[in-house]
NUTORMAR-404951 format. One record per residue (C-alpha): residue in three letters; residue number from 1; x, y, z. Coordinates in nm, 4 decimals. Example, Ala and Ser with C-alpha at 12.3 -4.5 7.8 and 13.67 -1.06 7.14 Angstrom:
BEGIN
 residu num        X        Y        Z
    ALA   1   1.2300  -0.4500   0.7800
    SER   2   1.3670  -0.1060   0.7140
This chain:
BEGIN
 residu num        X        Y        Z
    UNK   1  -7.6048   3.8308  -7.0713
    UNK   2  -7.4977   3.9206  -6.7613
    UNK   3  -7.4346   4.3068  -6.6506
    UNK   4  -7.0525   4.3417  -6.5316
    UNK   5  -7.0089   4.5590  -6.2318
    UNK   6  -6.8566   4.9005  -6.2525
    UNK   7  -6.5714   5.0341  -6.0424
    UNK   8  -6.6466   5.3364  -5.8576
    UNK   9  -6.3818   5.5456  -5.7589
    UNK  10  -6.3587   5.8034  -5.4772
    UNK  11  -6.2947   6.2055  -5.5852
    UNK  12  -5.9169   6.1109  -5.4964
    UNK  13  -5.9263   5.8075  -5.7668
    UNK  14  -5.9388   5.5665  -5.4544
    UNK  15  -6.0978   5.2463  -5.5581
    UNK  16  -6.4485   5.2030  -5.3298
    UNK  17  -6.6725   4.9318  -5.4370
    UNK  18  -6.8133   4.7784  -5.7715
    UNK  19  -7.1871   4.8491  -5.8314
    UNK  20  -7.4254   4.7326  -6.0865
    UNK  21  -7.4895   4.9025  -6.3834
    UNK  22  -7.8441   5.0029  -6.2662
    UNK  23  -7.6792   5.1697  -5.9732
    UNK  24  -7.3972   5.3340  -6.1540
    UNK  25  -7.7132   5.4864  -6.3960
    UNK  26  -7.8909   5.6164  -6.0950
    UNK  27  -7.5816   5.7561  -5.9831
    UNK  28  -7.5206   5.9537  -6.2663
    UNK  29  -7.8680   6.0646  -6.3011
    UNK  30  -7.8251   6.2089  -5.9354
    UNK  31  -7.4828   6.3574  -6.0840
    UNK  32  -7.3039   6.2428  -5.7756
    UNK  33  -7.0863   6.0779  -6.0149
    UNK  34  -6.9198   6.1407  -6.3586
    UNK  35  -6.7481   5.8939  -6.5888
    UNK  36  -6.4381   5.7984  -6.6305
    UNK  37  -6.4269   5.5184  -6.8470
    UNK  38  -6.6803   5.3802  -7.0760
    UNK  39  -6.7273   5.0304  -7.2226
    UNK  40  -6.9015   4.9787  -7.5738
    UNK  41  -7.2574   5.0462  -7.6304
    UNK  42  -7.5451   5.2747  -7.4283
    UNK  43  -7.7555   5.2046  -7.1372
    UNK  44  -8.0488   5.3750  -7.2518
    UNK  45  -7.9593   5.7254  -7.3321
    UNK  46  -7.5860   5.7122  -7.0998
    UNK  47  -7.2918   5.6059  -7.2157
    UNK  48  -7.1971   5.2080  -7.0872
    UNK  49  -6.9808   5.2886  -6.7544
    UNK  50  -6.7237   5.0781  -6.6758
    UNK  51  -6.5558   5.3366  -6.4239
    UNK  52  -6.7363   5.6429  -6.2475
    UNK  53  -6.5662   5.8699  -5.9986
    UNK  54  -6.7344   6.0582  -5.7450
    UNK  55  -6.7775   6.4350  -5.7849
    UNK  56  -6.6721   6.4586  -5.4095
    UNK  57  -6.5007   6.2840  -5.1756
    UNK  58  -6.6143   6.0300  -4.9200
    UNK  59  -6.4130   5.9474  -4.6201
    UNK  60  -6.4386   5.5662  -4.5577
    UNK  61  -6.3809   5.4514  -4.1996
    UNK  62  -6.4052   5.1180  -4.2429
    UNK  63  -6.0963   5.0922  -4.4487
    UNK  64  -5.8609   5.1841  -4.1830
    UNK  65  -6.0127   4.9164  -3.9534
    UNK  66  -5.7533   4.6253  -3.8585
    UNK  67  -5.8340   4.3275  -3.8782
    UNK  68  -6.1405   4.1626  -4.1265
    UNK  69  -6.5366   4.1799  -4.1124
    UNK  70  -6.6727   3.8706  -3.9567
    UNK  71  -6.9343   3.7522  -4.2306
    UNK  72  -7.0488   3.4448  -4.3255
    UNK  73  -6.8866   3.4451  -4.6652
    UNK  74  -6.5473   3.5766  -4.5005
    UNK  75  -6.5561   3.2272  -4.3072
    UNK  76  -6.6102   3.0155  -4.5617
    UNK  77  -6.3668   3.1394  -4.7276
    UNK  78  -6.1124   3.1117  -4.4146
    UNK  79  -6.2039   2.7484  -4.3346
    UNK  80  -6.2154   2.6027  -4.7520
    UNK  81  -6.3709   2.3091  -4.5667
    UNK  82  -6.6836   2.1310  -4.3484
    UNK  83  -6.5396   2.1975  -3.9902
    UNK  84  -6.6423   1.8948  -3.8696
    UNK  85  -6.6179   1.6313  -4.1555
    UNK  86  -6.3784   1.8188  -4.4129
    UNK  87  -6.6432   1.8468  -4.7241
    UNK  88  -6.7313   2.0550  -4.9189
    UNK  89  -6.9183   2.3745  -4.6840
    UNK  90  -7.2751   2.5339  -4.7517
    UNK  91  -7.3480   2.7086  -4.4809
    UNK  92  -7.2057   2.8195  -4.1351
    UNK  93  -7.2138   2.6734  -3.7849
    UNK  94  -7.2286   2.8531  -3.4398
    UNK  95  -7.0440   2.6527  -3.2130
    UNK  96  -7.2118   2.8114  -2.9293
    UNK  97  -7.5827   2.8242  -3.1227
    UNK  98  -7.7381   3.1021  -3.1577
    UNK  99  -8.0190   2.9765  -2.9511
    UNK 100  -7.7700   2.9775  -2.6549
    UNK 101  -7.6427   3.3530  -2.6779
    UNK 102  -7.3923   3.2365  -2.9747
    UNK 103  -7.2975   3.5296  -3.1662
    UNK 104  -7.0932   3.5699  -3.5080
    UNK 105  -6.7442   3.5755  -3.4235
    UNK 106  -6.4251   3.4398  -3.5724
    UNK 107  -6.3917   3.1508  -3.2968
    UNK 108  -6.7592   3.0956  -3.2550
    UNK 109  -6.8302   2.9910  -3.5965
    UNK 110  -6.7139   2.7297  -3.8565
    UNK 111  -6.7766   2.6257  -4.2363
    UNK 112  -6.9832   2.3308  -4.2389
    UNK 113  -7.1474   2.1044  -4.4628
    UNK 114  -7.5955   2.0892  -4.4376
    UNK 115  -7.5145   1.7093  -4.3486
    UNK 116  -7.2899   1.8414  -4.0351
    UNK 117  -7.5056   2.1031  -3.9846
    UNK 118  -7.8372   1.9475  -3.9188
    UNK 119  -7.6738   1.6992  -3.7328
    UNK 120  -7.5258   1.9073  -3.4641
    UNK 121  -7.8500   2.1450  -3.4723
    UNK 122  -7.9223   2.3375  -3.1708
    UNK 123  -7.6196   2.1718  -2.9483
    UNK 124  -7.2657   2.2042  -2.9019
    UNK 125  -6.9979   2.0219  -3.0575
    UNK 126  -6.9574   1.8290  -2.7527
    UNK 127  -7.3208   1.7528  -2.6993
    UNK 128  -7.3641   1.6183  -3.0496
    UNK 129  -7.0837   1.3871  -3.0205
    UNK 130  -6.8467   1.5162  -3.2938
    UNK 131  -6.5093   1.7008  -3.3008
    UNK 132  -6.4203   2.0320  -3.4906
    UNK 133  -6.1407   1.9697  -3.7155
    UNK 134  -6.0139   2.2852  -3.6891
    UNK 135  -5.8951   2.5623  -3.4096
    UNK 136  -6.1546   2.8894  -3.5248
    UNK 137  -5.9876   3.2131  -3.4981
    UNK 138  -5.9571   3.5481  -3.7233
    UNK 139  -5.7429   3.5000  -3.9970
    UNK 140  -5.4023   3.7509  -3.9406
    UNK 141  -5.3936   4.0996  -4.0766
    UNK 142  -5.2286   4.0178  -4.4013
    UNK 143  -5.4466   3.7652  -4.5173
    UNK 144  -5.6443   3.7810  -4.8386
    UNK 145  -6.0419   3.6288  -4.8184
């Protein structure tokens, strides 16, 4: 059976993060949580959490930030599609590899398939002899990963 995250809310009843339910125990053991609603059943000797809340209240930075996280998963989910042969994507590409002072950004990296990706291997786009079907860049404000 698989364990169902829990929400945890901030002291303000903010929405944070979900955590698993071993987390959410050891948070409650610590009492830097309480809870706020509970789901059937125990967890040993606590009550199942489906929702904590935080006794007190943590200022996250990272939510005013504009703009999205540059992650791996966050550019798969922008592109939907192999950058260079529009399949299905496993993994990511540097365009500029890594090997060449490529770093993670929103324009130097593309969804790609393992076929594209071994393929191109430690060149450029141009070097390899294939085209990017797509113009990287960060997706706008707005959008929804």
């Amino acid at each position: 059976m698989a364990q169902t995250p829990v929400l945890v809310l901030n002291a303000s009843y903010e929405p944070l993060q979900r955590v698993s339910m071993r987390h959410a125990i050891k948070m409650l053991v610590r009492e830097v949580a309480v809870i706020e609603e509970e789901a059937e059943g125990t967890f040993g000797p606590f009550p199942r959490p489906k929702v904590l809340r935080l006794v007190r209240y943590v200022v996250m930075r990272w939510k005013h930030r504009r703009g999205h996280l540059c992650t791996k998963a966050a550019i798969k989910a922008r592109d939907k599609h192999c950058g260079y042969c529009g399949g299905a994507p496993d993994t990511v590409d540097h365009i500029v590899p890594r090997s060449r002072g490529g770093t993670l950004t929103w324009e130097n990296a593309v969804a790609a398939c393992l076929r594209c990706n071994h393929r191109k291997a430690n060149r450029t786009p141009a070097e390899a002899g294939m085209t990017l079907l797509v113009t990287p860049a960060a997706p706008p404000v707005g959008f929804v990963l």
